[in-house]
PAZABA-292829 format. One record per residue: x, y, z of N, C-alpha, C, O in turn. Coordinates in nm, 2 decimals, decimal comma. Layout:
<pts>
<pt <X Y Z> <X Y Z> <X Y Z> <X Y Z>>
...
</pts>
This chain:
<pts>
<pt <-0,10 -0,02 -2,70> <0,00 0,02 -2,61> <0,12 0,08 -2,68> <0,14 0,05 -2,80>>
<pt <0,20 0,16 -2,61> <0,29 0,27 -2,67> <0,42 0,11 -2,72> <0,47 0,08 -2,83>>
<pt <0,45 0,04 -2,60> <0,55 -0,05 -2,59> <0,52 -0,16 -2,64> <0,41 -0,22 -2,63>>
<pt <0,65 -0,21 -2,72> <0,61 -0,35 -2,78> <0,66 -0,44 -2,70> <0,77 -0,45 -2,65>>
<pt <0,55 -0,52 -2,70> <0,61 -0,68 -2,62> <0,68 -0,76 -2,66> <0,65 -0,82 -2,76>>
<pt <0,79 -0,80 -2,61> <0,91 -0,91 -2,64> <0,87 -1,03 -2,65> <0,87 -1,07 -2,54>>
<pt <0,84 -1,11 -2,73> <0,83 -1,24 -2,69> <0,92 -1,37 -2,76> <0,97 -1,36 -2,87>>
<pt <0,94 -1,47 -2,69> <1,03 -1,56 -2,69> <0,94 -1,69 -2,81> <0,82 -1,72 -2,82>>
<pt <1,06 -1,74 -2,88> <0,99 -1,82 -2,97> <1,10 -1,96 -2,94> <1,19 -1,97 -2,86>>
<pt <1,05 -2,09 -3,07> <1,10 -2,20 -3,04> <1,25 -2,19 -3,07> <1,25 -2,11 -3,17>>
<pt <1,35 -2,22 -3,04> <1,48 -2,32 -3,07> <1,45 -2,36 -3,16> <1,33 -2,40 -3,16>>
<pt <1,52 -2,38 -3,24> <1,47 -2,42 -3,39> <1,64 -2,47 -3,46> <1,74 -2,40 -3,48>>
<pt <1,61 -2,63 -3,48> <1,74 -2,64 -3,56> <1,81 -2,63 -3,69> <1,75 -2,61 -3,79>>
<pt <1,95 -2,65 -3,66> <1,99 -2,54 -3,82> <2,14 -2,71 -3,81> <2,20 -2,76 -3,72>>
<pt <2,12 -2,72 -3,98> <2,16 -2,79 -4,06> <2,33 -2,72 -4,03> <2,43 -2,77 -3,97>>
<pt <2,31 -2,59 -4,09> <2,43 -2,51 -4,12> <2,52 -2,51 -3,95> <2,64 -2,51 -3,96>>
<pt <2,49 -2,51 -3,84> <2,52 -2,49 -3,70> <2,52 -2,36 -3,63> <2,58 -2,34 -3,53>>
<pt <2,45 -2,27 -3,70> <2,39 -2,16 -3,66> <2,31 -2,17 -3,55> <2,23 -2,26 -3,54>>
<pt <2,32 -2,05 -3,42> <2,30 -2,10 -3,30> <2,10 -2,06 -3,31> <2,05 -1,95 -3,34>>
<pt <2,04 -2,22 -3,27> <1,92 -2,23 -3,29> <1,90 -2,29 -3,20> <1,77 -2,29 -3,19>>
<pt <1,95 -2,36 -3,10> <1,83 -2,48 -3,01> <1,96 -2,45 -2,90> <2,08 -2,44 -2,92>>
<pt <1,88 -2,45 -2,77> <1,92 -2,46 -2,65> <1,90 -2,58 -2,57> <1,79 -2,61 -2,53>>
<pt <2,05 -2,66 -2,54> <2,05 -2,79 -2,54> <2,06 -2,79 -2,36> <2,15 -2,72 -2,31>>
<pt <1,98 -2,85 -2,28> <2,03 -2,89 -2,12> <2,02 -3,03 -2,09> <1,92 -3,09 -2,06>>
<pt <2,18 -3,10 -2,12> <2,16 -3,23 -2,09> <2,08 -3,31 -1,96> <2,11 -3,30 -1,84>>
<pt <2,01 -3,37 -2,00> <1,94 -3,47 -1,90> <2,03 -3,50 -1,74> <2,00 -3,49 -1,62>>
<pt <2,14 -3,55 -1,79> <2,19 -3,59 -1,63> <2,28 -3,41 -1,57> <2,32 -3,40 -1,46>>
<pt <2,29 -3,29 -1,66> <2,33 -3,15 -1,61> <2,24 -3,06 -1,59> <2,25 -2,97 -1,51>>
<pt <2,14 -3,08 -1,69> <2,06 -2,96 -1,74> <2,00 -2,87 -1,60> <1,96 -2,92 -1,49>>
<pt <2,02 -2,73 -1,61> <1,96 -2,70 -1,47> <1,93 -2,52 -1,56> <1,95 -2,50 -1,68>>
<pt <1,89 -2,41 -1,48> <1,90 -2,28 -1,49> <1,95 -2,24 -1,39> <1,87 -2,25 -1,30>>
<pt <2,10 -2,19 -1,34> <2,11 -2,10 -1,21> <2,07 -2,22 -1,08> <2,03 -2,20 -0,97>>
<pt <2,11 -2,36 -1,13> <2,12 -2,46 -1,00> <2,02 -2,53 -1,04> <2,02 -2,65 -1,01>>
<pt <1,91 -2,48 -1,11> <1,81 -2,59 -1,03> <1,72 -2,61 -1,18> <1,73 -2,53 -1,27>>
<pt <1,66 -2,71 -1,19> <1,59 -2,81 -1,30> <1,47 -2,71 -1,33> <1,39 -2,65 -1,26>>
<pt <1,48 -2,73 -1,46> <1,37 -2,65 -1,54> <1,28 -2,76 -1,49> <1,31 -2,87 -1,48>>
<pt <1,15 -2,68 -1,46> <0,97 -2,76 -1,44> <0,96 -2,80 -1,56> <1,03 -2,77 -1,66>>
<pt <0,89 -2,88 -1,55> <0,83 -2,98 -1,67> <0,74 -2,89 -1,78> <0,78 -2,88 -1,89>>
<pt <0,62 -2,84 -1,73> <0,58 -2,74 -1,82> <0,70 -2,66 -1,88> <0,65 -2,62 -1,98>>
<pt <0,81 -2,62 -1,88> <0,88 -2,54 -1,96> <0,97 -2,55 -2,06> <1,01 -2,47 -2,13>>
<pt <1,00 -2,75 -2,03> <1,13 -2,79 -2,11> <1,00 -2,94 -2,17> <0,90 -2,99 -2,11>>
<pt <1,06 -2,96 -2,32> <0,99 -3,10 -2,31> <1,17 -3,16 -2,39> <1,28 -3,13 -2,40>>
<pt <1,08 -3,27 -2,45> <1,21 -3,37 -2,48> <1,24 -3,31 -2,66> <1,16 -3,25 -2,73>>
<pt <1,32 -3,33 -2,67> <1,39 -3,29 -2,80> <1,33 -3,43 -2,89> <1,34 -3,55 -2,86>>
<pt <1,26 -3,38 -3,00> <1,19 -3,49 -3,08> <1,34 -3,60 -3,14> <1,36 -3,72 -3,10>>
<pt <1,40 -3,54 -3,22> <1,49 -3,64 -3,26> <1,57 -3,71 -3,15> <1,64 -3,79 -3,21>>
<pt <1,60 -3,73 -3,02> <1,58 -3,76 -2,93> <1,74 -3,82 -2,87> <1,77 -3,91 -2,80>>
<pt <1,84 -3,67 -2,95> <1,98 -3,65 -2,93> <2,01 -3,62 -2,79> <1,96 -3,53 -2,72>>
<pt <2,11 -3,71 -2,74> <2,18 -3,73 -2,59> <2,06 -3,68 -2,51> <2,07 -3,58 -2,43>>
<pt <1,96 -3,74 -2,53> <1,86 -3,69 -2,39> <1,84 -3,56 -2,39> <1,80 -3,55 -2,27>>
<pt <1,83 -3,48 -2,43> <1,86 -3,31 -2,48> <1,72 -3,24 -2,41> <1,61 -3,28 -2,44>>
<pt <1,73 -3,17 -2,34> <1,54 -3,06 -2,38> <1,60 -2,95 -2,44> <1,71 -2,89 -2,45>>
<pt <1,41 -2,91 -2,51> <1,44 -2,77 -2,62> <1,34 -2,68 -2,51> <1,23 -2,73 -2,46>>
<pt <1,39 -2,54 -2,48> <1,31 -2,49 -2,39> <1,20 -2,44 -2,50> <1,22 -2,40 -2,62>>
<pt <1,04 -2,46 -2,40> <0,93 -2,47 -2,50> <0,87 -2,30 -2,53> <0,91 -2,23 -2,44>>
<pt <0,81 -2,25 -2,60> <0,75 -2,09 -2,60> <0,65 -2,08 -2,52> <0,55 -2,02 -2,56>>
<pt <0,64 -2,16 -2,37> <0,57 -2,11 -2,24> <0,62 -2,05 -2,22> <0,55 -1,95 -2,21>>
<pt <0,78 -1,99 -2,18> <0,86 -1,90 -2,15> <0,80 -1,78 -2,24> <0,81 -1,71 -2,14>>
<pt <0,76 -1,72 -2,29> <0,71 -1,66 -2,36> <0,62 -1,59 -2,22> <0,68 -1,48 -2,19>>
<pt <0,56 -1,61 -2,17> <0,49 -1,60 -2,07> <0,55 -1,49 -2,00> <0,51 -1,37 -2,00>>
<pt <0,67 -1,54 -1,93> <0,78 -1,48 -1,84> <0,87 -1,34 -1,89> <0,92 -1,26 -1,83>>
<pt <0,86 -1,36 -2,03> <0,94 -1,26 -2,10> <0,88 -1,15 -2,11> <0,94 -1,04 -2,13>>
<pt <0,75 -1,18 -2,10> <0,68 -1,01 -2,15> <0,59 -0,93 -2,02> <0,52 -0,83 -2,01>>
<pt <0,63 -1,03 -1,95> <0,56 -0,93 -1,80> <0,64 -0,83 -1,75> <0,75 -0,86 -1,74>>
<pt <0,60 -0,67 -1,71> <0,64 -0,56 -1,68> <0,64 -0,55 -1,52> <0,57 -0,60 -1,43>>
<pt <0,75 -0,47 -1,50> <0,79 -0,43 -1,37> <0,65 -0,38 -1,30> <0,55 -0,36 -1,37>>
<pt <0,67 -0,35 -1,17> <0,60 -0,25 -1,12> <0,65 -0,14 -1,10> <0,76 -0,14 -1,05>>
<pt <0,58 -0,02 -1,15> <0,63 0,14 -1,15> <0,54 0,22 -1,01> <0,42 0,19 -0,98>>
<pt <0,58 0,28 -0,96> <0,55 0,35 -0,80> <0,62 0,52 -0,81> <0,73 0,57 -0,76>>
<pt <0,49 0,57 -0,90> <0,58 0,70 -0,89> <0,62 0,75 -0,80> <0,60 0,69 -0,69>>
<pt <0,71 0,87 -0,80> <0,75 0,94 -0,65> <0,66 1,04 -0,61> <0,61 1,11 -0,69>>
<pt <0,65 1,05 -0,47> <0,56 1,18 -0,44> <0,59 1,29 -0,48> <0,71 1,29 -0,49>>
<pt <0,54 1,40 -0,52> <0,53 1,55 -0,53> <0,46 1,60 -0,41> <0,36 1,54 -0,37>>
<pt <0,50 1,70 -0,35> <0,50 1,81 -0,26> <0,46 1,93 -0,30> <0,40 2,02 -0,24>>
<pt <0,51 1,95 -0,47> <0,45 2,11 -0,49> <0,31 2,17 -0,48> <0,29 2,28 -0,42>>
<pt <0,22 2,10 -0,53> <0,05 2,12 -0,53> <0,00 2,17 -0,39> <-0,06 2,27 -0,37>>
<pt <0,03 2,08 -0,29> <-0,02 2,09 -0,12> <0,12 2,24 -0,10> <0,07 2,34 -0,04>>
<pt <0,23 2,26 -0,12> <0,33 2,33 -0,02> <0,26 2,48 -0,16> <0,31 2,59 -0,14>>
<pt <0,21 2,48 -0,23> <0,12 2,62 -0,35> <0,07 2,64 -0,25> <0,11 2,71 -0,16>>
<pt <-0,07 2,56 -0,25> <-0,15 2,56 -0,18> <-0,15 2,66 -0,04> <-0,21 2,77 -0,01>>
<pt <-0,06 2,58 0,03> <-0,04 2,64 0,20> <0,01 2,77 0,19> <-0,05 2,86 0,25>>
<pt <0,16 2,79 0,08> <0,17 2,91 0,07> <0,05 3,04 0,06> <0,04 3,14 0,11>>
<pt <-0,01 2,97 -0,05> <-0,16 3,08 -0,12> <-0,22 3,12 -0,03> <-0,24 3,24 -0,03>>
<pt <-0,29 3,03 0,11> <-0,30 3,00 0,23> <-0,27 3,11 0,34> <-0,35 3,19 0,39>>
<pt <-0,13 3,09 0,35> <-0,04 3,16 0,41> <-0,05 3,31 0,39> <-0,06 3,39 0,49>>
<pt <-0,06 3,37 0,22> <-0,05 3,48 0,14> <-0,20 3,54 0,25> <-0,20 3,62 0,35>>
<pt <-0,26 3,50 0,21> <-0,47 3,53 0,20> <-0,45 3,57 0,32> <-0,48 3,69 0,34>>
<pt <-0,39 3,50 0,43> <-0,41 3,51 0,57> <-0,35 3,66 0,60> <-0,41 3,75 0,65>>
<pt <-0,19 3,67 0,52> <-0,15 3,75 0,59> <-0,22 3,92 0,51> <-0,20 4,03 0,55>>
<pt <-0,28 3,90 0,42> <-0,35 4,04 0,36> <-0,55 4,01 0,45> <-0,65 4,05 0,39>>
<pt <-0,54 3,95 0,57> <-0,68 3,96 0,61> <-0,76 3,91 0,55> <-0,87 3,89 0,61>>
<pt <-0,73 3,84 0,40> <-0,86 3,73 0,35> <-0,86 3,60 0,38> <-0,83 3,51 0,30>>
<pt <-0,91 3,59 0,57> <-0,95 3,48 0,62> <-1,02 3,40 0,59> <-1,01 3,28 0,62>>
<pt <-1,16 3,47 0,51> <-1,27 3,36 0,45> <-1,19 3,29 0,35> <-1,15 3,18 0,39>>
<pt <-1,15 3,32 0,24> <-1,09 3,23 0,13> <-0,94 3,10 0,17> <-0,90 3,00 0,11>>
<pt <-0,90 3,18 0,29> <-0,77 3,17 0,33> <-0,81 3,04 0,39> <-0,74 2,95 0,34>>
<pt <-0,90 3,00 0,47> <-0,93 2,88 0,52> <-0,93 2,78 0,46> <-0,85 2,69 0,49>>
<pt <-1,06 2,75 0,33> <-1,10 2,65 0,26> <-0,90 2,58 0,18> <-0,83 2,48 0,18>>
<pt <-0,90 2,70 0,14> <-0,74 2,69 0,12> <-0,65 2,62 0,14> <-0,61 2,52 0,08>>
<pt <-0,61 2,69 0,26> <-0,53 2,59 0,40> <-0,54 2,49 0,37> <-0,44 2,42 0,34>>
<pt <-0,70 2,43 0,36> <-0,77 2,31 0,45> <-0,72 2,17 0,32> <-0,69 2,05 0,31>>
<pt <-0,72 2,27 0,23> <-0,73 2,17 0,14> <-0,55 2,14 0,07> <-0,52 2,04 0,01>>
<pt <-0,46 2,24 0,10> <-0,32 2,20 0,10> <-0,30 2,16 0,24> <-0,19 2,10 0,25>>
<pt <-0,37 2,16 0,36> <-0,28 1,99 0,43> <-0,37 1,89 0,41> <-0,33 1,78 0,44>>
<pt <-0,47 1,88 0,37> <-0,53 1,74 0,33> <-0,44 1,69 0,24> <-0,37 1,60 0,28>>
<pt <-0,41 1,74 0,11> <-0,31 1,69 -0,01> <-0,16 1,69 0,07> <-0,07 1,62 0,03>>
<pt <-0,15 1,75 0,16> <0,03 1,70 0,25> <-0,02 1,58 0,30> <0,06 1,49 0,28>>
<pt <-0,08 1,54 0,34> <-0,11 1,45 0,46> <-0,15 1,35 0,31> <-0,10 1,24 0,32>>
<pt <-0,21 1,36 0,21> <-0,20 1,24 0,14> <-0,10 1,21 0,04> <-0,10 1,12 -0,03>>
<pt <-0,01 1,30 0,05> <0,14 1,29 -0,06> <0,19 1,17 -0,01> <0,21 1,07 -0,07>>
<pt <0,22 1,23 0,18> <0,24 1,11 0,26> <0,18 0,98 0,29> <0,21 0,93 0,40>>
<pt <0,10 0,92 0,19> <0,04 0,79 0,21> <0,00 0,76 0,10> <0,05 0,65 0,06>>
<pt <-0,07 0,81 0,04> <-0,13 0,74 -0,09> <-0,01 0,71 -0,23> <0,08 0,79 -0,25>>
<pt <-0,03 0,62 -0,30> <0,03 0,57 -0,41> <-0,05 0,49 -0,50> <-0,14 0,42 -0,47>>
<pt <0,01 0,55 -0,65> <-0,03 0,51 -0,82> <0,10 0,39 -0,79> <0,22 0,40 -0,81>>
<pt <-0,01 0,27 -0,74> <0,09 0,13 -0,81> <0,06 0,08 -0,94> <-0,05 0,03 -0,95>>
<pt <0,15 0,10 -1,05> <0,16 -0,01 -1,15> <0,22 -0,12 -1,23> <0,33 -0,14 -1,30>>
<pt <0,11 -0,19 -1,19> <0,20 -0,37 -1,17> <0,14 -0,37 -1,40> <0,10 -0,29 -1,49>>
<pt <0,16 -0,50 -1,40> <0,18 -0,54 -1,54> <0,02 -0,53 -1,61> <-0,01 -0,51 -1,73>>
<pt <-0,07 -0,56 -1,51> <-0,21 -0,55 -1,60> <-0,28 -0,41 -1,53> <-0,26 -0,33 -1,62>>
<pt <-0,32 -0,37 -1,45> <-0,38 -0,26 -1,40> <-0,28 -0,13 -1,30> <-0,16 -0,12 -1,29>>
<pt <-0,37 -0,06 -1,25> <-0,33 0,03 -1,18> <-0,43 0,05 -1,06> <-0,55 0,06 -1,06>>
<pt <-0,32 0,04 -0,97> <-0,43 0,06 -0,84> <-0,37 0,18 -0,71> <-0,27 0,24 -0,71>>
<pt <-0,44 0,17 -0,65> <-0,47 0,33 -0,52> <-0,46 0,20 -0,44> <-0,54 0,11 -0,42>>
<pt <-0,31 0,21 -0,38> <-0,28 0,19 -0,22> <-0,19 0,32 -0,15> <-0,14 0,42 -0,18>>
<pt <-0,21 0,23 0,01> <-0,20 0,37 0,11> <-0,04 0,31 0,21> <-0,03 0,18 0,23>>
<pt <0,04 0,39 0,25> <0,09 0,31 0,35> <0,22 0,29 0,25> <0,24 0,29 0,13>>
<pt <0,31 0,27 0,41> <0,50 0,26 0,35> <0,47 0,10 0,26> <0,52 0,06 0,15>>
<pt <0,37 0,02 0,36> <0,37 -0,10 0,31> <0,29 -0,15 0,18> <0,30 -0,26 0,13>>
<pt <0,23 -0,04 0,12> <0,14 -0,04 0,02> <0,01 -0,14 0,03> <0,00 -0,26 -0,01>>
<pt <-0,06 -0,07 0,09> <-0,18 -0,18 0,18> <-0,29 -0,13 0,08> <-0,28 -0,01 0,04>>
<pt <-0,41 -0,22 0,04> <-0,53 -0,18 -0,01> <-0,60 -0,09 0,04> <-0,62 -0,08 0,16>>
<pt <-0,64 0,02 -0,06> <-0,70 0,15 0,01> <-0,86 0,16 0,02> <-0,92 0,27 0,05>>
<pt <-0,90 0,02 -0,01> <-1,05 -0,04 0,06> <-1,14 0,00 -0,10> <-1,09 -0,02 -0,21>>
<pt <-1,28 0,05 -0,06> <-1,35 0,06 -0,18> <-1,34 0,22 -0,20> <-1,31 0,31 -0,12>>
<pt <-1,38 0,23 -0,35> <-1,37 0,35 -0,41> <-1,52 0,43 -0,29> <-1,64 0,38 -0,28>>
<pt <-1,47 0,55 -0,22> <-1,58 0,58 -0,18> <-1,67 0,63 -0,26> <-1,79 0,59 -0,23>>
<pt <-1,66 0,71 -0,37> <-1,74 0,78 -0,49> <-1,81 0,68 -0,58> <-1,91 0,71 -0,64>>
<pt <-1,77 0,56 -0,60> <-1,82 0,53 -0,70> <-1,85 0,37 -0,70> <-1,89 0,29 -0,79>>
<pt <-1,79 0,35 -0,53> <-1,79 0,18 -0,57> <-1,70 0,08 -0,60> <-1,64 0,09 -0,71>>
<pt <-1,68 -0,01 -0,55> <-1,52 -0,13 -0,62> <-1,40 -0,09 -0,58> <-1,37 0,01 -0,51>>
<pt <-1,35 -0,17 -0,62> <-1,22 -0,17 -0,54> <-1,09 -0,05 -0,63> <-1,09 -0,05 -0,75>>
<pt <-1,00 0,02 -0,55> <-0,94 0,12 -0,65> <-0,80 0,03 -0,69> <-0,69 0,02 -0,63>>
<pt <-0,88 -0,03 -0,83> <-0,80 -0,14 -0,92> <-0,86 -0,11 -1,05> <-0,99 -0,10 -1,04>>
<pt <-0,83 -0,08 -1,15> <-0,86 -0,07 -1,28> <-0,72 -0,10 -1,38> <-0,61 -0,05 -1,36>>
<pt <-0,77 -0,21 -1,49> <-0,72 -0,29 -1,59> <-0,72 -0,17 -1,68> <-0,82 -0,10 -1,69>>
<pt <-0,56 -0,15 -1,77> <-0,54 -0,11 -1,87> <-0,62 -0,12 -1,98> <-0,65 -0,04 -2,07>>
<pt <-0,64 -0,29 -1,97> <-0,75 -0,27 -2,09> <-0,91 -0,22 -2,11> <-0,98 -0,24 -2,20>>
<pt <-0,91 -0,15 -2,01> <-1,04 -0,07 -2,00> <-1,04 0,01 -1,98> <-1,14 0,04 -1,92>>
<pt <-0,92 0,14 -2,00> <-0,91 0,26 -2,02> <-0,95 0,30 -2,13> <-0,90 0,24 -2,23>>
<pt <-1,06 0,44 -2,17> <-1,12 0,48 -2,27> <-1,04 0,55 -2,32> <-1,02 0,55 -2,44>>
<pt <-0,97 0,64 -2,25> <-0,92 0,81 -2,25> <-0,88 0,82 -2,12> <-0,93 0,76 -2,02>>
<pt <-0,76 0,92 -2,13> <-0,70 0,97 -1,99> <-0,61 1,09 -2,03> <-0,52 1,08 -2,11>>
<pt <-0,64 1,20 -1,98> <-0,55 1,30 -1,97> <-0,46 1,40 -1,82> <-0,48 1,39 -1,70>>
<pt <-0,41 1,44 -1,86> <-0,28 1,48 -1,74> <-0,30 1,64 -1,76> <-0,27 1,69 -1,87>>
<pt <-0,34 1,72 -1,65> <-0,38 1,87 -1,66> <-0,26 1,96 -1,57> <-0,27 1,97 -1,45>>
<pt <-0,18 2,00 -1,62> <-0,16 2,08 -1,70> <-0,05 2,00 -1,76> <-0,01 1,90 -1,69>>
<pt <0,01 2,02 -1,85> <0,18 1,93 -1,88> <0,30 1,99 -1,76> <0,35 1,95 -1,66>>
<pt <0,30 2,14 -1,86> <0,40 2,23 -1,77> <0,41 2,21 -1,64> <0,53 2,21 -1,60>>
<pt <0,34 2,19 -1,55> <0,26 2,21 -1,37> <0,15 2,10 -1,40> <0,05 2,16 -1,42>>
<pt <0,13 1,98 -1,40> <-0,01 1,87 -1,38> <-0,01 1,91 -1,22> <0,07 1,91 -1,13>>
<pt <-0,18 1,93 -1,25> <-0,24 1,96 -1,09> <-0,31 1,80 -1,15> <-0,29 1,69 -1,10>>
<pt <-0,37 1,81 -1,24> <-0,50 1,69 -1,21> <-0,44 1,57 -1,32> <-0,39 1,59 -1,43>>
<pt <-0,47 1,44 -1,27> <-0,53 1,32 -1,37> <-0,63 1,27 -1,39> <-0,70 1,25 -1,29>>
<pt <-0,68 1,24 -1,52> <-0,79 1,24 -1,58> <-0,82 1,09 -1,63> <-0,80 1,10 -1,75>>
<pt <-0,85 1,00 -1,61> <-0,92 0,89 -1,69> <-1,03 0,80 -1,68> <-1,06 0,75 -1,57>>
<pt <-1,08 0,78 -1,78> <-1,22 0,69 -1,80> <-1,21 0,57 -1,80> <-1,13 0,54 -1,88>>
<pt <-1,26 0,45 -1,73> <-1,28 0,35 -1,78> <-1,42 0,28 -1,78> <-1,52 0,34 -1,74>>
<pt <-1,40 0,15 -1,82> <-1,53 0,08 -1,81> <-1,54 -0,03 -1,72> <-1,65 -0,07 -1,72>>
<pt <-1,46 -0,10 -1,65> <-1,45 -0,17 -1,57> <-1,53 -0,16 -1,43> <-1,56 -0,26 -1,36>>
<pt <-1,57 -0,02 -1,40> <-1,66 -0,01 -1,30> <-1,78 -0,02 -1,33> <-1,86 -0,08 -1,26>>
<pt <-1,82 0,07 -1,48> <-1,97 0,10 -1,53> <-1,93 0,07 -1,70> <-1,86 0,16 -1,75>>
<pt <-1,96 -0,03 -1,76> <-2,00 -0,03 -1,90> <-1,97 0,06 -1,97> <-1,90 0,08 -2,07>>
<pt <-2,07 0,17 -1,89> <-2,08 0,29 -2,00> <-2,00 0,42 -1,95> <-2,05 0,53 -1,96>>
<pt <-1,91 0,39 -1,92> <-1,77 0,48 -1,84> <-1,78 0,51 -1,74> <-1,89 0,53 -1,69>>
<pt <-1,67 0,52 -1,69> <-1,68 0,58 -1,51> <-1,55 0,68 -1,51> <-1,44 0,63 -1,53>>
<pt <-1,56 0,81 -1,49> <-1,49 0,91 -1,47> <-1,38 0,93 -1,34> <-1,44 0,98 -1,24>>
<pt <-1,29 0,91 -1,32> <-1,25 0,96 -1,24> <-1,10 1,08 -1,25> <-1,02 1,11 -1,34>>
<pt <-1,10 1,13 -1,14> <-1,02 1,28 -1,13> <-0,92 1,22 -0,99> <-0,96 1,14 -0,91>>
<pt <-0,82 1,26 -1,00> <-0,72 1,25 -0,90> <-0,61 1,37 -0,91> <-0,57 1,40 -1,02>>
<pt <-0,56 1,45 -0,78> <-0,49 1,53 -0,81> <-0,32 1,49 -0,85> <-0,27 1,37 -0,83>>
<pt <-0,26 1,58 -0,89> <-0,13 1,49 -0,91> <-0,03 1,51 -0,80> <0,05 1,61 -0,81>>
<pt <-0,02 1,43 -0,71> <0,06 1,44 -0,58> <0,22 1,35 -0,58> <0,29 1,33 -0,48>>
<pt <0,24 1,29 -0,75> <0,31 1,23 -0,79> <0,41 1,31 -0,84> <0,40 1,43 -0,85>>
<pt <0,54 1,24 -0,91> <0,62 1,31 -1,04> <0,52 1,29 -1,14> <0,45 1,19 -1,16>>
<pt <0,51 1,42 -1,19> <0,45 1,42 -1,26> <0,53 1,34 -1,42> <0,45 1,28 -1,49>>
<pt <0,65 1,34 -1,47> <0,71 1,30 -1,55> <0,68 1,14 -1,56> <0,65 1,07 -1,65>>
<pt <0,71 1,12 -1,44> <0,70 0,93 -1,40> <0,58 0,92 -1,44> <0,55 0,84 -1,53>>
<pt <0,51 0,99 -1,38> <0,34 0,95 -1,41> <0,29 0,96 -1,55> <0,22 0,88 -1,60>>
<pt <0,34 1,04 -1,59> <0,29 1,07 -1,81> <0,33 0,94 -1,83> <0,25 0,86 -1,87>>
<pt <0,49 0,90 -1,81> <0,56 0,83 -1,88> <0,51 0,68 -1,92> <0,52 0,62 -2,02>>
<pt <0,47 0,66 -1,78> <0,40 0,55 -1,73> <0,28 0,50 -1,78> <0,28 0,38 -1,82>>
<pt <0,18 0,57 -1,80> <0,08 0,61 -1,84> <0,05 0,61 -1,97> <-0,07 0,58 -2,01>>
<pt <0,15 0,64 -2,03> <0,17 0,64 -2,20> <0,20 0,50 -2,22> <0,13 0,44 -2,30>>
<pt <0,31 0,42 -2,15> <0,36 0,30 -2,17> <0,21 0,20 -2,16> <0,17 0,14 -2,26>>
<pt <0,15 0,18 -2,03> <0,07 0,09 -1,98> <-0,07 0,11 -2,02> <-0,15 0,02 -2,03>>
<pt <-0,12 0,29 -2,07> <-0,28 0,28 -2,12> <-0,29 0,39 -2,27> <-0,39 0,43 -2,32>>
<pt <-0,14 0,42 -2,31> <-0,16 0,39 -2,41> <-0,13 0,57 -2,43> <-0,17 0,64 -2,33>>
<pt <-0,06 0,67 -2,55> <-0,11 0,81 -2,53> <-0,22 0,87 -2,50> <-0,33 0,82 -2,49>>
<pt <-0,19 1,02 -2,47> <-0,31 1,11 -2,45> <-0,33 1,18 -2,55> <-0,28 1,15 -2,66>>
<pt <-0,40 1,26 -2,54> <-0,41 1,36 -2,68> <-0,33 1,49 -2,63> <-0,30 1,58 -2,71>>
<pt <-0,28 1,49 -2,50> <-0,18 1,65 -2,48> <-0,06 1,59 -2,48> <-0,05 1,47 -2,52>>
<pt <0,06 1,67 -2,44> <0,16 1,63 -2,45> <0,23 1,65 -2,27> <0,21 1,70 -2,16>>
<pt <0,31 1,55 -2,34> <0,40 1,51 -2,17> <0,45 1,67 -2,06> <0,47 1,78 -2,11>>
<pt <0,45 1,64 -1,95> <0,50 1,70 -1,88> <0,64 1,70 -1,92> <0,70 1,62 -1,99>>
<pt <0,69 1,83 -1,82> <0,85 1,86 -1,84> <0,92 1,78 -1,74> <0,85 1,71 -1,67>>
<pt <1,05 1,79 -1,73> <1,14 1,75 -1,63> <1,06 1,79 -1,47> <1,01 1,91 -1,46>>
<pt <1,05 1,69 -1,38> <1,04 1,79 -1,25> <1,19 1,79 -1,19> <1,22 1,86 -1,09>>
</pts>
């Protein structure tokens, strides 16, 4: 992974009084009102004014990542319709159709679909409320795939990404391909992407 993980270590005491151990007296001790759980604080061995040392379970807590929810993009479907629009008005109705058809499908899914990523995977939900978007129709399972089973992934084109590209093994052992268009920021999306499955071999998109 591009990003390094933070993690929290023991309180450790110092002869000299260099700040090493975090003390929460027994009859005060609290975080923000309320009593550290038991798994997280134990007793201070030397076993000064009742004391706890917070333990490196917290560690746990410190290195978990946000969820990222790119923003939609509009450009790909409103090309599209234009191109659409163009074909129509010079009489090339045959081409002009499939066209069309396929910039308001991509409007009509800018408007619903979403790249959620939470701290271990990335998943395809639909809806303001971000609802499960059921099984992969193409291939099977649920549209959930773990970082750590991305092979390879690339982002087509940098300048303009129309497409996303990545492999994993979480569906099939021996890779499972999938293609998605990019109906997202595309910037959010590289950025993202780089952080959680790691670089690509092209280079980032620009500003949108």
């Amino acid at each position: 992974m591009a990003s390094a993980l933070l993690s929290a270590t023991h309180f450790l005491p110092s002869k000299s009084g260099e700040f090493g151990r975090l003390w929460l007296r027994s009859c005060r001790s609290s975080i923000r009102g309320k009593m550290l759980p038991t798994p997280l604080a134990r007793r201070d061995p030397a076993g000064c004014g009742g004391g706890f040392v917070i333990s490196s379970v917290l560690r746990r807590g410190a290195t978990k990542r946000d969820t990222v929810i790119p923003d939609p993009d509009y450009r790909i479907p409103i090309v599209l319709l234009g191109l659409a629009g163009g074909l129509a008005y010079s009489n090339n109705l045959l081409p002009a159709a499939p066209v069309g058809l396929l910039g308001l499908l991509l409007l009509f899914q800018t408007t619903r679909v979403r790249f959620v990523f939470d701290d271990e995977a990335l998943e395809v939900k639909v809806g303001e409320q971000l609802q499960e978007s059921g099984e992969n129709v193409f291939v099977g399972g649920k549209n959930r795939w773990k970082y750590s089973t991305f092979v390879n992934w690339e982002l087509w084109w940098p300048s303009f990404p129309i497409l996303v590209y990545f492999k994993e093994t979480q569906t099939n052992p021996q890779g499972q391909v999938h293609f998605f268009p990019v109906i997202f920021n595309g910037k959010q999306l590289y950025d993202v992407m780089v952080e959680r499955a790691g670089p690509s071999k092209n280079s980032g998109p620009g500003e949108s």
